[in-house]
CHARMM internal coordinates of N, CA and C (Angstrom, degrees):
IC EDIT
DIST 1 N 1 CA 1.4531
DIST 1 CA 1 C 1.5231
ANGL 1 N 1 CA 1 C 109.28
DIST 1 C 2 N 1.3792
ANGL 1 CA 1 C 2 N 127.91
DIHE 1 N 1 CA 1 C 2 N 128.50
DIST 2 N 2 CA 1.2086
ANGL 1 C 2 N 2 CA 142.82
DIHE 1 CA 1 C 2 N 2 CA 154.27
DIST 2 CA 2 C 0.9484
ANGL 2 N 2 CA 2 C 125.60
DIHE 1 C 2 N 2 CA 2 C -63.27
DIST 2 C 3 N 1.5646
ANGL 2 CA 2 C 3 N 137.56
DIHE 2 N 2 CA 2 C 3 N 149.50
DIST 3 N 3 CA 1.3364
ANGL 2 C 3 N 3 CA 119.76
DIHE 2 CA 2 C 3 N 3 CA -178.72
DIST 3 CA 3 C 1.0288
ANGL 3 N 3 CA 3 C 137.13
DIHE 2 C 3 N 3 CA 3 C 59.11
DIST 3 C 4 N 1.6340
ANGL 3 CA 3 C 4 N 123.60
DIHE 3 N 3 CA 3 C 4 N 3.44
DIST 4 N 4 CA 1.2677
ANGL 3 C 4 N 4 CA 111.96
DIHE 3 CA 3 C 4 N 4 CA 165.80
DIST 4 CA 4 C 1.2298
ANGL 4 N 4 CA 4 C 159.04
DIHE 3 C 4 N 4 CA 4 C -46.88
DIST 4 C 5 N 1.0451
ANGL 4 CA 4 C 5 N 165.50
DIHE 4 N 4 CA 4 C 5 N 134.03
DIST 5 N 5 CA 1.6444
ANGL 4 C 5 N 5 CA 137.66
DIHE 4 CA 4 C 5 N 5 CA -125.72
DIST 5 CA 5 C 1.4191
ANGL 5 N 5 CA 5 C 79.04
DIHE 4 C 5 N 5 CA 5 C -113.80
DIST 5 C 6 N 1.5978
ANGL 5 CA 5 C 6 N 150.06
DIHE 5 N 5 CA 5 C 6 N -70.59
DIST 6 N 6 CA 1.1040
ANGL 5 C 6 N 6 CA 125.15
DIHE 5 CA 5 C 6 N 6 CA 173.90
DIST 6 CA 6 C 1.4361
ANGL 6 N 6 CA 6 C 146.14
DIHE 5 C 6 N 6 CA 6 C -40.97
DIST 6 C 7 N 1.2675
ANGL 6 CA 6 C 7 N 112.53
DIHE 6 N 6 CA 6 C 7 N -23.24
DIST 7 N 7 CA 1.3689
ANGL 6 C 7 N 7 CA 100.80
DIHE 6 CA 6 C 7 N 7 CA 151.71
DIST 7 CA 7 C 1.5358
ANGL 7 N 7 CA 7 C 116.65
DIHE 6 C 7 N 7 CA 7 C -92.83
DIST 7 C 8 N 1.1679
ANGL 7 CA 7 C 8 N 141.46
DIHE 7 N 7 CA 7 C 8 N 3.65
DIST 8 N 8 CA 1.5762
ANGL 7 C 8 N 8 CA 131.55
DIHE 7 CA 7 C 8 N 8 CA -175.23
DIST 8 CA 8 C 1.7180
ANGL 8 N 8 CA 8 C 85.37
DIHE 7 C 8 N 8 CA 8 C -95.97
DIST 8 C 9 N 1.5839
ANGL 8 CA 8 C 9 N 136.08
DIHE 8 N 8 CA 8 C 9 N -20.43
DIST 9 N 9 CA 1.5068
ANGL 8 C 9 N 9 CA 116.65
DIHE 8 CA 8 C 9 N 9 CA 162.88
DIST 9 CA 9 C 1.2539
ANGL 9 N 9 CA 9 C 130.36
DIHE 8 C 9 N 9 CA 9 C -66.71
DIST 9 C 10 N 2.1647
ANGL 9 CA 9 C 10 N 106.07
DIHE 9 N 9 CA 9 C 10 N -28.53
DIST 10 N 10 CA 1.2913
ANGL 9 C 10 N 10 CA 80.02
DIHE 9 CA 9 C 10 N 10 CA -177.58
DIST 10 CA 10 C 1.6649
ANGL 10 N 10 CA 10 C 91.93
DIHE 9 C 10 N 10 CA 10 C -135.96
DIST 10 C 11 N 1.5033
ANGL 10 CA 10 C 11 N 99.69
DIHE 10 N 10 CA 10 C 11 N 159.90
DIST 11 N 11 CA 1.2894
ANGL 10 C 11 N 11 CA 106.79
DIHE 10 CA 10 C 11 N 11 CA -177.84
DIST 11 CA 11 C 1.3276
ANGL 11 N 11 CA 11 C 138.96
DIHE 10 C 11 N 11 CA 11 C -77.44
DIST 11 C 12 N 1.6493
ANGL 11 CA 11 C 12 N 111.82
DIHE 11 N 11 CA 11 C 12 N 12.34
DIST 12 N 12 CA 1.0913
ANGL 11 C 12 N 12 CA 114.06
DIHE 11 CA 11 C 12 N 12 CA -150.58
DIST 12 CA 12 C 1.7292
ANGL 12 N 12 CA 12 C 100.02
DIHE 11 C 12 N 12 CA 12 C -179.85
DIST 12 C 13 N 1.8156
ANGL 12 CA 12 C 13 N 119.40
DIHE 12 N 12 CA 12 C 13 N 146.97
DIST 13 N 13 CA 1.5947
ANGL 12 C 13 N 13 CA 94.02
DIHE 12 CA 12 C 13 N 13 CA -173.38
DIST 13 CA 13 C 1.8826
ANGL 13 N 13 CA 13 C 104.68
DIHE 12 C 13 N 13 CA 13 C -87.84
DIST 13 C 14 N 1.2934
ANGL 13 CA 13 C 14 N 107.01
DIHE 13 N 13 CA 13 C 14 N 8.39
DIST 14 N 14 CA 1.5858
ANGL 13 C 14 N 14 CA 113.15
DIHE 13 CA 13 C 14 N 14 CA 167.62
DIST 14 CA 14 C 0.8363
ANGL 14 N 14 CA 14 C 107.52
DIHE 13 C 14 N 14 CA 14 C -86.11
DIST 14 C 15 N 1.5083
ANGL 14 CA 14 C 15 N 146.96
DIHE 14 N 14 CA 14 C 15 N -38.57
DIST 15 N 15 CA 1.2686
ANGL 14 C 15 N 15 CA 140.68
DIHE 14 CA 14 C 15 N 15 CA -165.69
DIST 15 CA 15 C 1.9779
ANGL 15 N 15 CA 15 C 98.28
DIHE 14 C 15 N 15 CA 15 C -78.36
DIST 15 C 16 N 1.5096
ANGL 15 CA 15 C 16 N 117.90
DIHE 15 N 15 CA 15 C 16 N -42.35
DIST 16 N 16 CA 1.7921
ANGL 15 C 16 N 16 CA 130.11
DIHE 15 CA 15 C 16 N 16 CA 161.69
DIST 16 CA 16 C 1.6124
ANGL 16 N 16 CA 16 C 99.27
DIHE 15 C 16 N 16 CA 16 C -43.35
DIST 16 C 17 N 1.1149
ANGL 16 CA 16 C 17 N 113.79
DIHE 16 N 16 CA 16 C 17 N -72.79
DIST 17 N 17 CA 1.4015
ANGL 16 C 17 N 17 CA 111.03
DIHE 16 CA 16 C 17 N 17 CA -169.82
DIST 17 CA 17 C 1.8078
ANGL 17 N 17 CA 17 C 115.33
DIHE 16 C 17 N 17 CA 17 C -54.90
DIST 17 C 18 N 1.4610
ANGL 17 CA 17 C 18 N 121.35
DIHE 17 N 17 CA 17 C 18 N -50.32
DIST 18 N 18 CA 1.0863
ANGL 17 C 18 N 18 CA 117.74
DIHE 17 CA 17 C 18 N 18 CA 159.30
DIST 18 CA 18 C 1.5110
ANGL 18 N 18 CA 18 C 130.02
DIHE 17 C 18 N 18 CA 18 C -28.92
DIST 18 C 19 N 1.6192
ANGL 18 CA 18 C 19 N 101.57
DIHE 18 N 18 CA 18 C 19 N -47.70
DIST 19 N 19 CA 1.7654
ANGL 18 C 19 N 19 CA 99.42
DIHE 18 CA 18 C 19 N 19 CA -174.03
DIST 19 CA 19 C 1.4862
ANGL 19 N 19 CA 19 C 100.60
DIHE 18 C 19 N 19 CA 19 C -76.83
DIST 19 C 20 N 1.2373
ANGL 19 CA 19 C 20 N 130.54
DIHE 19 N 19 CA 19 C 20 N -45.20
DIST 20 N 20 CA 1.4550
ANGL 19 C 20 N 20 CA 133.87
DIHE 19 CA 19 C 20 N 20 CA 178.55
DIST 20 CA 20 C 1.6775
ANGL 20 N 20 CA 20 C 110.94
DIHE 19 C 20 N 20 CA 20 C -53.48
DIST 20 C 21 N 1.1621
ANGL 20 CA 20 C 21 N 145.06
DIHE 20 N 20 CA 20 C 21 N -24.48
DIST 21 N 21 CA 1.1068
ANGL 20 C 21 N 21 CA 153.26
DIHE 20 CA 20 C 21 N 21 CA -145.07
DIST 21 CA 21 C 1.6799
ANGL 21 N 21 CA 21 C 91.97
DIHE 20 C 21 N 21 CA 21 C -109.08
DIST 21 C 22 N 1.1085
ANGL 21 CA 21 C 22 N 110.73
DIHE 21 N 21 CA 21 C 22 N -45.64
DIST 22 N 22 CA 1.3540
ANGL 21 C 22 N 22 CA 135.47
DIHE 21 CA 21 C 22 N 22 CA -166.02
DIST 22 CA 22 C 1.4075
ANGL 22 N 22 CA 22 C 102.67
DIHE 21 C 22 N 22 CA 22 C -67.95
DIST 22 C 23 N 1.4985
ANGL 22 CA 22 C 23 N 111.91
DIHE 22 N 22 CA 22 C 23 N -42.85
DIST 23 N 23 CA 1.6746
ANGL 22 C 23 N 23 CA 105.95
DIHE 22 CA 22 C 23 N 23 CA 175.71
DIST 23 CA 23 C 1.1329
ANGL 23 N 23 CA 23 C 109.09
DIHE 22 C 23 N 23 CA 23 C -90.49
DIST 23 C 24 N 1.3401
ANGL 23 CA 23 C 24 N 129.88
DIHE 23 N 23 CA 23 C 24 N -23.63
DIST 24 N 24 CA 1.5049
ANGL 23 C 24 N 24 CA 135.46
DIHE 23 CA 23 C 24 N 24 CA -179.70
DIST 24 CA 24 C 1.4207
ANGL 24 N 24 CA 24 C 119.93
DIHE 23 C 24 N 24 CA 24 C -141.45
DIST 24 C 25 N 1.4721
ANGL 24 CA 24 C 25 N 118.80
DIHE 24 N 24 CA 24 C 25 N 91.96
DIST 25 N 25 CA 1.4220
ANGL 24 C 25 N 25 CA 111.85
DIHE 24 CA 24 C 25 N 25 CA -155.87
DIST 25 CA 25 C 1.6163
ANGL 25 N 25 CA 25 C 91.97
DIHE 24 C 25 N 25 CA 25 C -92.27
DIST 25 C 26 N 1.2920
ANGL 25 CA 25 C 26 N 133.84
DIHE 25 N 25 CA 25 C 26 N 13.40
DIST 26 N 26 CA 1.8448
ANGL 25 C 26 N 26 CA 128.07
DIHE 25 CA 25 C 26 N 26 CA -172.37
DIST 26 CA 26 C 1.1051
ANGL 26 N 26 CA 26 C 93.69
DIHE 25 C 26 N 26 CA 26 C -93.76
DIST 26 C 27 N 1.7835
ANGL 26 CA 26 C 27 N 144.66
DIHE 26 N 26 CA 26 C 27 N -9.01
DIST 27 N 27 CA 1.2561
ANGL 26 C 27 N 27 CA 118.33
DIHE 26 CA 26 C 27 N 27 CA 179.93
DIST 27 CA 27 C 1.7752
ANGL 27 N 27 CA 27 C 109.18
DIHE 26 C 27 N 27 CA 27 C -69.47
DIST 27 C 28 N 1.1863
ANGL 27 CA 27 C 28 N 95.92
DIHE 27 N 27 CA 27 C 28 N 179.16
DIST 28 N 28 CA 1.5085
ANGL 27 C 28 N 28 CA 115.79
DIHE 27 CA 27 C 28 N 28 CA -158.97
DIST 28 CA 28 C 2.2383
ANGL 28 N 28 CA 28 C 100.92
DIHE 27 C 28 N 28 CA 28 C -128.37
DIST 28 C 29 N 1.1607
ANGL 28 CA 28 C 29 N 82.68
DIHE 28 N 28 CA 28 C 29 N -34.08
DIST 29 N 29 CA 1.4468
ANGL 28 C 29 N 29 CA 85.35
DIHE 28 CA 28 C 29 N 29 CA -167.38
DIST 29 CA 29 C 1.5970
ANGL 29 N 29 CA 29 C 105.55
DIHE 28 C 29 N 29 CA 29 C -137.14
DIST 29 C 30 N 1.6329
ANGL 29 CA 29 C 30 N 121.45
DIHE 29 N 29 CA 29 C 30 N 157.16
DIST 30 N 30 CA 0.7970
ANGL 29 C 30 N 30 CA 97.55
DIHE 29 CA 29 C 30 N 30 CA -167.15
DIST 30 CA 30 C 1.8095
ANGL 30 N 30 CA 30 C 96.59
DIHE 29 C 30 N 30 CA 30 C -173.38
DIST 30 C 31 N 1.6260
ANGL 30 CA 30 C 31 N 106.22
DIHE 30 N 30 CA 30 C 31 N 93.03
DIST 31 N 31 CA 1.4441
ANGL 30 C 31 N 31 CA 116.24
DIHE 30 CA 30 C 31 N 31 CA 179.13
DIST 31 CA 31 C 2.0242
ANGL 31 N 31 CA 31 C 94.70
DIHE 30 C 31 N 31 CA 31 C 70.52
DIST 31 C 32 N 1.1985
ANGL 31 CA 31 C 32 N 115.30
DIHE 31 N 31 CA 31 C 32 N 26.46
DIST 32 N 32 CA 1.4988
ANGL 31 C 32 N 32 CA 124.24
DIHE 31 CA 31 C 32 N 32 CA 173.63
DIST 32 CA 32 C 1.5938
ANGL 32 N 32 CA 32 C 108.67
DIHE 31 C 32 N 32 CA 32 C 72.01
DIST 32 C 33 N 1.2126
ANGL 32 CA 32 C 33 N 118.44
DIHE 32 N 32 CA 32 C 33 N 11.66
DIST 33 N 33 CA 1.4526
ANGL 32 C 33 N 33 CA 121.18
DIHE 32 CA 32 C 33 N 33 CA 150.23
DIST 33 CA 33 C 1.4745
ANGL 33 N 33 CA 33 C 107.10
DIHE 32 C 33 N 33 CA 33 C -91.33
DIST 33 C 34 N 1.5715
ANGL 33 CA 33 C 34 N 105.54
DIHE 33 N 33 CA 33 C 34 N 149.66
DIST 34 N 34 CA 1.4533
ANGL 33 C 34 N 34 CA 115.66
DIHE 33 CA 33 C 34 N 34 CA -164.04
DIST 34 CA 34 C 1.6869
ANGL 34 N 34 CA 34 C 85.84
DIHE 33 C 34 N 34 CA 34 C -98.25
DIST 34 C 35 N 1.2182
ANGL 34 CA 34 C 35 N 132.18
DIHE 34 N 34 CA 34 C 35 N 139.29
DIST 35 N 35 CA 1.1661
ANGL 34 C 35 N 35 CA 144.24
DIHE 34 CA 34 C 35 N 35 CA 152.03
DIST 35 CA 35 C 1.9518
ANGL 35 N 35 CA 35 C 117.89
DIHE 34 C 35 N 35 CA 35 C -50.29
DIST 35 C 36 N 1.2092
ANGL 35 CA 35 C 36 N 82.45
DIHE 35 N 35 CA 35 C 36 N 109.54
DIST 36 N 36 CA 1.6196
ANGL 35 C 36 N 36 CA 82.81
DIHE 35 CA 35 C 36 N 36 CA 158.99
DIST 36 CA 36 C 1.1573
ANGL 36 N 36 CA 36 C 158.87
DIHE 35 C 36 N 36 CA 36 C -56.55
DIST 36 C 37 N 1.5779
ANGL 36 CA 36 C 37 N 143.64
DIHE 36 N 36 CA 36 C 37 N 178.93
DIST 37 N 37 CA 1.3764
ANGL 36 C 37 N 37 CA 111.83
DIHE 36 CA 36 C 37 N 37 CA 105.83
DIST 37 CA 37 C 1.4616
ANGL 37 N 37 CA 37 C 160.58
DIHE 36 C 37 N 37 CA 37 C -51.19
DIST 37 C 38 N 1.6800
ANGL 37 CA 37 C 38 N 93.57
DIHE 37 N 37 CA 37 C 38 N -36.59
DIST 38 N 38 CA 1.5693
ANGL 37 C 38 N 38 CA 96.67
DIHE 37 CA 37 C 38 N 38 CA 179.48
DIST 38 CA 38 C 1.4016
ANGL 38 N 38 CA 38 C 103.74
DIHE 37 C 38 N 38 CA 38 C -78.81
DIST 38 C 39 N 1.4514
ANGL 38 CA 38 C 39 N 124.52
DIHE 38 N 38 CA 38 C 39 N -13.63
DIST 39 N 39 CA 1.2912
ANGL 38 C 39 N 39 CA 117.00
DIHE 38 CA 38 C 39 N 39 CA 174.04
DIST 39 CA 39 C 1.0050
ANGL 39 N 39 CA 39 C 134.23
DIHE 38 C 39 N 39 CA 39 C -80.41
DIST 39 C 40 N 1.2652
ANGL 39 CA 39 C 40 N 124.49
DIHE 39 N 39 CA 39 C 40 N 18.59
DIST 40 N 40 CA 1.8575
ANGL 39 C 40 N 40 CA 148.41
DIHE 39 CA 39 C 40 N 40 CA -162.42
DIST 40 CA 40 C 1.9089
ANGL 40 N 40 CA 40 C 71.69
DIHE 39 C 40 N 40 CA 40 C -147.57
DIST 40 C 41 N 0.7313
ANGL 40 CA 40 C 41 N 137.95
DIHE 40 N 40 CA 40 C 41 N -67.05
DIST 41 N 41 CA 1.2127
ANGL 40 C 41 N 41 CA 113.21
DIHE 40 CA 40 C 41 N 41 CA -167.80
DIST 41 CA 41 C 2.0104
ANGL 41 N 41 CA 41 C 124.11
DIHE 40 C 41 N 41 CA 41 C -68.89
DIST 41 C 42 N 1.3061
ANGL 41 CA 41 C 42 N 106.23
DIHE 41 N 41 CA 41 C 42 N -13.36
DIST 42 N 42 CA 1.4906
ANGL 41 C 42 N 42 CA 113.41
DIHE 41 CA 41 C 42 N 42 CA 159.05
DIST 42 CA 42 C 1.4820
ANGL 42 N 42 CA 42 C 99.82
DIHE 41 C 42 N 42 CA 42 C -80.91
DIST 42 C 43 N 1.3130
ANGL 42 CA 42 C 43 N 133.51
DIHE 42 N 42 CA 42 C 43 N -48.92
DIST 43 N 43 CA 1.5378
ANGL 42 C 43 N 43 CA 111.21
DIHE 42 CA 42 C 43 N 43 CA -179.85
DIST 43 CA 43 C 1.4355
ANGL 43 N 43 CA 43 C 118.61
DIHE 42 C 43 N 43 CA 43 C -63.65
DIST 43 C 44 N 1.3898
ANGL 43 CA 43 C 44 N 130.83
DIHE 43 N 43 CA 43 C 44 N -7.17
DIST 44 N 44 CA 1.1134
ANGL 43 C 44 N 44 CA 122.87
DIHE 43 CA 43 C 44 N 44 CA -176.68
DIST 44 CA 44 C 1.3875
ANGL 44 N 44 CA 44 C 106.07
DIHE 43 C 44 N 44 CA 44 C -72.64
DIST 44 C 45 N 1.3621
ANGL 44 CA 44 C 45 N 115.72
DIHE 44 N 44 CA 44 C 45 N -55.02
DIST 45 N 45 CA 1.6936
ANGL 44 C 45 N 45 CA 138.17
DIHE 44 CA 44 C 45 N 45 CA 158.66
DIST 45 CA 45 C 1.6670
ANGL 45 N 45 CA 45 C 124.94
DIHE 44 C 45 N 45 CA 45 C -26.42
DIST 45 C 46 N 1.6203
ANGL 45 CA 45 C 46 N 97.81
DIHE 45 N 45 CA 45 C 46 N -39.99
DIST 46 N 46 CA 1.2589
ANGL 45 C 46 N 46 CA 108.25
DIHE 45 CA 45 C 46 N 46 CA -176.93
DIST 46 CA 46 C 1.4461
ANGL 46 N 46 CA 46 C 113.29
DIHE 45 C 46 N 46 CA 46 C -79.04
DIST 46 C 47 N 1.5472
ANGL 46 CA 46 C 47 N 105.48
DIHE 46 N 46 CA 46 C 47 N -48.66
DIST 47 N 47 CA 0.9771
ANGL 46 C 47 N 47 CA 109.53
DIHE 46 CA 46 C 47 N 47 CA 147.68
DIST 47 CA 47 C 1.6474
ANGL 47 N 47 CA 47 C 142.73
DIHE 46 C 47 N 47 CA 47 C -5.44
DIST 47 C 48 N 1.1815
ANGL 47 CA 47 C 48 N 96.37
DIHE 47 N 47 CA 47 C 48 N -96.54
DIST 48 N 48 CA 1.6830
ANGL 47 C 48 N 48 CA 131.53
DIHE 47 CA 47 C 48 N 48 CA 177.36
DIST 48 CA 48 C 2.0883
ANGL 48 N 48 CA 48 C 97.25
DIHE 47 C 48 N 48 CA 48 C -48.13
DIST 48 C 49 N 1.5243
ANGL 48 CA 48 C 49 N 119.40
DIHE 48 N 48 CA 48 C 49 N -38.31
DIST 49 N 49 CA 0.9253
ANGL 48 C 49 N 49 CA 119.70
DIHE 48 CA 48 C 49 N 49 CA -176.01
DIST 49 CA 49 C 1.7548
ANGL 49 N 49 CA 49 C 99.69
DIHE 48 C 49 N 49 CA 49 C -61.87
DIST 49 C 50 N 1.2228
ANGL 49 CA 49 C 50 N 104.54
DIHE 49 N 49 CA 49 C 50 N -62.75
DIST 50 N 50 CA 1.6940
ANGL 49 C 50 N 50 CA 112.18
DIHE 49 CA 49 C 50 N 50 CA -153.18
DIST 50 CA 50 C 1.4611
ANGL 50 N 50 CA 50 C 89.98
DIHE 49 C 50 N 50 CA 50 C -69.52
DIST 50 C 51 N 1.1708
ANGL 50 CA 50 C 51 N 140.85
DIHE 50 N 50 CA 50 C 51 N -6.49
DIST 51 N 51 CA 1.4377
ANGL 50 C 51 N 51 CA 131.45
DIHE 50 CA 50 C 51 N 51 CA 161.77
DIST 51 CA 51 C 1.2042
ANGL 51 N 51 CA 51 C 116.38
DIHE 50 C 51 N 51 CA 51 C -54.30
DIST 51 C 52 N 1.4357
ANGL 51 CA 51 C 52 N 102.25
DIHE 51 N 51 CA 51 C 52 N -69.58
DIST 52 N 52 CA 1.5017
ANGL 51 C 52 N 52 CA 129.62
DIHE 51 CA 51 C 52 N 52 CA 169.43
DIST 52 CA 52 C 1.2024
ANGL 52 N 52 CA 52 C 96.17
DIHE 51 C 52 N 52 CA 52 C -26.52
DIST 52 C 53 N 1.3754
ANGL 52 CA 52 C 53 N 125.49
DIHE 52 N 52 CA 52 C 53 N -94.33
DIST 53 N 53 CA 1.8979
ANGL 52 C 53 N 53 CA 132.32
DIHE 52 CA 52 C 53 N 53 CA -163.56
DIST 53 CA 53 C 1.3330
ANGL 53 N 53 CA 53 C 90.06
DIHE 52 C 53 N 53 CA 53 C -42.00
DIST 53 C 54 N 1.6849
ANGL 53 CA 53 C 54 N 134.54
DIHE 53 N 53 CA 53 C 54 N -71.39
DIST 54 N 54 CA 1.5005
ANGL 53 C 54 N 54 CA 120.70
DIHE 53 CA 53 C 54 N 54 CA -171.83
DIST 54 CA 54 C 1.5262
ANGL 54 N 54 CA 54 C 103.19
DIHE 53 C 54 N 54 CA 54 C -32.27
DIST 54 C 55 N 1.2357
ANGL 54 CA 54 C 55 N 135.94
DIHE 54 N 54 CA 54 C 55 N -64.29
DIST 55 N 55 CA 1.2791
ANGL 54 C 55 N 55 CA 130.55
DIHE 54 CA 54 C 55 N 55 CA -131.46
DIST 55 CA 55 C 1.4564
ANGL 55 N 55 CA 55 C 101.16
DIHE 54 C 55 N 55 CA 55 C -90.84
DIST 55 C 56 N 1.4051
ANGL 55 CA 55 C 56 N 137.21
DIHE 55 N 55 CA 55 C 56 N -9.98
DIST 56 N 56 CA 1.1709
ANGL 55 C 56 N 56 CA 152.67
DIHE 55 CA 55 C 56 N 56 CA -179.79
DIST 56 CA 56 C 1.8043
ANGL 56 N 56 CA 56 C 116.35
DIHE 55 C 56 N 56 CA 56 C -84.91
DIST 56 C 57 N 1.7087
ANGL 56 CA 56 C 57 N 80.72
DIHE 56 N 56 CA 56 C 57 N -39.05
DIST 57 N 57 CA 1.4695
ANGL 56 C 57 N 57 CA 90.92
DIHE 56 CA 56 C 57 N 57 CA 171.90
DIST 57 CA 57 C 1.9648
ANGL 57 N 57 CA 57 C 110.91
DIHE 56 C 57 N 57 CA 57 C -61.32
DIST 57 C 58 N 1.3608
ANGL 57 CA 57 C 58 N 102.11
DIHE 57 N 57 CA 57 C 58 N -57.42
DIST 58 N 58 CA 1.1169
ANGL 57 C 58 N 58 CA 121.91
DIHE 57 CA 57 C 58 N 58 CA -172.45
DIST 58 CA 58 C 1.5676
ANGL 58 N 58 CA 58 C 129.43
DIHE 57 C 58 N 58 CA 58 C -60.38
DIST 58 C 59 N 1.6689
ANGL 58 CA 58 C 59 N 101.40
DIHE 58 N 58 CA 58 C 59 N -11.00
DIST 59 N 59 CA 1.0981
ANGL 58 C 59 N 59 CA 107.96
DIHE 58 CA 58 C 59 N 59 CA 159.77
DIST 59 CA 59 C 1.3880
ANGL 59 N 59 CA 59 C 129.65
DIHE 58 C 59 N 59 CA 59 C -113.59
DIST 59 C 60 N 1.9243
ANGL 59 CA 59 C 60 N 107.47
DIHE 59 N 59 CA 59 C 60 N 4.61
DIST 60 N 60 CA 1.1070
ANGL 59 C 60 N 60 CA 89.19
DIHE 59 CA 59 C 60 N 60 CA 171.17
DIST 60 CA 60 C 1.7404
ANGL 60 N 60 CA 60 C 121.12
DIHE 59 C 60 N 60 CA 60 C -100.02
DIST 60 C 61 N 1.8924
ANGL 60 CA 60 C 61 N 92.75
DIHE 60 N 60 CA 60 C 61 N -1.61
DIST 61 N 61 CA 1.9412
ANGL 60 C 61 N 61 CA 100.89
DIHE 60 CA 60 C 61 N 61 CA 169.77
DIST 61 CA 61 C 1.8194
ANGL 61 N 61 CA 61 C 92.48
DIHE 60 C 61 N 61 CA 61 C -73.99
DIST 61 C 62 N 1.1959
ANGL 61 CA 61 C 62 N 135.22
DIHE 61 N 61 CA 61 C 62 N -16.80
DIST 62 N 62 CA 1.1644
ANGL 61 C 62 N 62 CA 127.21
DIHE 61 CA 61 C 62 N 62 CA -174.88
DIST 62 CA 62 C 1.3694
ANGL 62 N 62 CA 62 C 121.01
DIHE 61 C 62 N 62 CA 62 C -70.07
DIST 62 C 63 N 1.6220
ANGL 62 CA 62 C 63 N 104.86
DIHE 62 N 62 CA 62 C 63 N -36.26
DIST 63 N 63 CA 1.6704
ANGL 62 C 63 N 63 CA 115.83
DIHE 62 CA 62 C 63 N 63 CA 170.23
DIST 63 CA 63 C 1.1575
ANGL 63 N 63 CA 63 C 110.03
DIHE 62 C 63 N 63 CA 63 C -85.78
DIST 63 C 64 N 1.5787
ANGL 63 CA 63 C 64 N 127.68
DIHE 63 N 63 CA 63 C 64 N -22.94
DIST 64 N 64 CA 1.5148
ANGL 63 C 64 N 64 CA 99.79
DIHE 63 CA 63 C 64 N 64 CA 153.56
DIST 64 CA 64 C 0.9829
ANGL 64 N 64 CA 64 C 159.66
DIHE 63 C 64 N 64 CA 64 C -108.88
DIST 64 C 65 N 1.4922
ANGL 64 CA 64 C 65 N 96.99
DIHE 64 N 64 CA 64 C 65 N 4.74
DIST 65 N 65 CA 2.1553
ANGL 64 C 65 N 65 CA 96.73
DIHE 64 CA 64 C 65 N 65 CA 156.49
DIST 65 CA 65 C 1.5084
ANGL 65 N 65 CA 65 C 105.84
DIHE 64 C 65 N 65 CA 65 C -72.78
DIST 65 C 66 N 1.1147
ANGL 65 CA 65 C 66 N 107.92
DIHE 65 N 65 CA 65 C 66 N -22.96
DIST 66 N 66 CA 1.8191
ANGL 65 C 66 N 66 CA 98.03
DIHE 65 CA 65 C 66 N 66 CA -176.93
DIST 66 CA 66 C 1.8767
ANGL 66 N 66 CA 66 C 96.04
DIHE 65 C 66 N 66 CA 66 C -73.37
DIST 66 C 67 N 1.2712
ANGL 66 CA 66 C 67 N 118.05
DIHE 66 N 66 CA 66 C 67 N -58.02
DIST 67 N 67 CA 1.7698
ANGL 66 C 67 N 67 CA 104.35
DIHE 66 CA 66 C 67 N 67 CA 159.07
DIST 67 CA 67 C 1.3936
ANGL 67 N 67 CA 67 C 124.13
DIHE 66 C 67 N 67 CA 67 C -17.05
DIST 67 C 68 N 1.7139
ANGL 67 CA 67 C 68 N 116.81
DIHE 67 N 67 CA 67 C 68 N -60.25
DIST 68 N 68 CA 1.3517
ANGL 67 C 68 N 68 CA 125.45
DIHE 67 CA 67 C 68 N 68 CA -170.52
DIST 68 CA 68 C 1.4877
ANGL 68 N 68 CA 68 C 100.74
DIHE 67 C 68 N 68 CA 68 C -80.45
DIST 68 C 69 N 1.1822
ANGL 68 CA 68 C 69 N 109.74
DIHE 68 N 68 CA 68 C 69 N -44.18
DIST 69 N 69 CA 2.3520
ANGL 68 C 69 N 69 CA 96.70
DIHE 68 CA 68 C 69 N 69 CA 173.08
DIST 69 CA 69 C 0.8403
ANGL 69 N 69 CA 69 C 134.28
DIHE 68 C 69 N 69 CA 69 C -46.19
DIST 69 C 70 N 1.8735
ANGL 69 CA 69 C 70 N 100.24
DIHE 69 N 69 CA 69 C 70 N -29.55
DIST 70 N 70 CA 1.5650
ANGL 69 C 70 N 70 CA 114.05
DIHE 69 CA 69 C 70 N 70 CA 172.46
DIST 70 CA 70 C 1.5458
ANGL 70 N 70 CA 70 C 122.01
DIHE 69 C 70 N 70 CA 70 C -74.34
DIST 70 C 71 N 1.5058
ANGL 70 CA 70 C 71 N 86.25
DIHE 70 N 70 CA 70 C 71 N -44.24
DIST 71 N 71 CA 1.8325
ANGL 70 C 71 N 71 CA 96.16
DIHE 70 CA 70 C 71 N 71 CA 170.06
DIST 71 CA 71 C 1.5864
ANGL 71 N 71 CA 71 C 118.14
DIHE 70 C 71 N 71 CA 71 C -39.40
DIST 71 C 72 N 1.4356
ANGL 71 CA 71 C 72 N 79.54
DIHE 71 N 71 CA 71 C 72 N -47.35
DIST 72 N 72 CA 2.2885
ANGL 71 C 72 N 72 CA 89.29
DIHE 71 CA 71 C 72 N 72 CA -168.34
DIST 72 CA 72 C 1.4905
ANGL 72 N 72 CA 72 C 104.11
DIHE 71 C 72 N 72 CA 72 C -60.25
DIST 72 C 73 N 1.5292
ANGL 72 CA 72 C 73 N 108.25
DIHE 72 N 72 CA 72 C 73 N -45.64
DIST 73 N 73 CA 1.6388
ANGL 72 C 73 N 73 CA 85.15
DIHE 72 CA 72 C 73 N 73 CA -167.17
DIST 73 CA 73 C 1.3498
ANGL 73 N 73 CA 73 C 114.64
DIHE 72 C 73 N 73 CA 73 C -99.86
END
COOR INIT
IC SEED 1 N 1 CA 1 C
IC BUILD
C-alpha cells in the first residue's frame, strides 16, 4: 500500500511500535514481533517527547492571548 497514513506518521516500525506501546503498554505481541523491554522503554521516551511538543505548544497559544489581552486594553 502507498500512501498509507500510518506509515507517512511514523518513520520507522520502532517509532509504530513506540506510539502503540504508549497507549497500551500490556501487549505482549505485536504485528508478530514479541515486545520488549527496550520497547516499553522507547515508548516511555516517546512518550515523554510528545508531551513535551504538547506542552510547548500550549504555552506558546498561552503567551499569546495573554499578548492579545494586553493589546485590547
Amino acid at each position: 500500500m502507498l500512501n498509507n497514513p500510518v506509515e507517512q506518521n511514523a518513520s520507522s516500525f520502532n517509532v509504530l511500535l513506540a506510539d502503540v506501546l504508549a497507549k497500551n503498554p500490556k501487549i505482549k505481541r505485536f504485528c508478530k514481533h514479541v515486545v520488549q523491554e527496550s520497547n516499553l522503554l522507547e515508548a516511555v521516551y516517546f512518550k515523554q517527547y510528545k508531551w513535551g511538543k504538547a506542552e510547548e505548544a500550549r504555552k506558546k497559544q498561552l503567551a499569546e492571548e495573554k499578548a492579545k489581552a494586553a493589546a485590547d486594553d
